[in-house]
C-alpha positions in Angstrom: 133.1 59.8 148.3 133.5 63.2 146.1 135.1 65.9 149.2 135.1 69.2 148.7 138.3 71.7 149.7 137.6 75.2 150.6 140.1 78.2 150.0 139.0 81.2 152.4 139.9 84.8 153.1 139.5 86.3 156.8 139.5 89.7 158.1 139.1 91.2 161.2 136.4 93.7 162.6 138.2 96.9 160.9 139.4 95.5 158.1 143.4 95.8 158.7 144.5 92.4 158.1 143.5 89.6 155.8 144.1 85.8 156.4 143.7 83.1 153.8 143.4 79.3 154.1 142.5 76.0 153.1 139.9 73.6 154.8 137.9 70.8 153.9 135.2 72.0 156.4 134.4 75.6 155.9 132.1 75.9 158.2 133.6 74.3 161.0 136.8 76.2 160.3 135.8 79.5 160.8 133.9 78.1 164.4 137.5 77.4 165.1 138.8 80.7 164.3 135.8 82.7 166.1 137.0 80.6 169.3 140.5 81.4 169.0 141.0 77.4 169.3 144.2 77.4 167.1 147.6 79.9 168.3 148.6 82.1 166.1 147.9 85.1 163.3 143.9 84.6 163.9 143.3 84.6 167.0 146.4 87.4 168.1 144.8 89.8 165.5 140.9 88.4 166.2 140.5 87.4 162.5 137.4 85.7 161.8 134.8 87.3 159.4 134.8 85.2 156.7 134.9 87.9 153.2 135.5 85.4 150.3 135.2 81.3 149.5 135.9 79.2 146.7 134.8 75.5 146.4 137.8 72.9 144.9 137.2 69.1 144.2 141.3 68.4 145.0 143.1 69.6 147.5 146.1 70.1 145.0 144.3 72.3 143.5 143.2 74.4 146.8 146.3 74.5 147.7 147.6 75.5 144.9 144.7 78.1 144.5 145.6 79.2 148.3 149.5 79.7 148.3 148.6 82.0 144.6 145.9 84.2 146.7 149.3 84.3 149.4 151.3 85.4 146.9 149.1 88.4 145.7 149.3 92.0 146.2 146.9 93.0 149.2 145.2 95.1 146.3 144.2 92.1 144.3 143.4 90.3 147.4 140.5 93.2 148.1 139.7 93.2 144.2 138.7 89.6 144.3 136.6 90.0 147.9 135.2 93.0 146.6 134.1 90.8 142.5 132.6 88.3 145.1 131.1 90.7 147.8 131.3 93.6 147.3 129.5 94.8 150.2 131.9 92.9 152.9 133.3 96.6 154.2 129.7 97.3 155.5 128.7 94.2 156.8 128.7 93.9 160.5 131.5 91.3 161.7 
């Protein structure tokens, strides 16, 4: 069975923070972060509008992708969201 790994950034409703994290169920991941079910940086800051996704065939390689988005400047975190939507700032969250 092929999976597919998922690296994801999150924001919140104004824009202030930015999350970024690695699933193997997009879908049902953010779910979990709209609900708060998991402690932590999401659901203390209400991060959950999902602003950028890549698709990975390993999870080596999504994590490896993730913990280099991690390492980035916020500014090339927004320059990436903004080369893959670039209308997330006026999209209702």
């Amino acid at each position: 069975m092929i999976r597919t790994y998922y690296i994801y950034l999150l924001t919140n409703a104004n824009h202030t923070v930015l999350y970024t994290g690695v699933t193997n169920n997009l879908e049902r991941r953010i779910a979990e972060h709209k609900v708060g079910i998991h402690e932590g940086f999401t659901k203390k800051y209400n991060v959950h509008k999902l602003v950028h996704f890549e698709t990975y065939g390993s999870i080596d390689d999504a994590i490896a992708r993730e913990k280099q988005i991690k390492a980035d400047s916020r500014a090339k975190k927004l320059a990436l969201i903004n080369t893959s939507n670039p209308n997330w700032e006026e999209l209702a969250g």
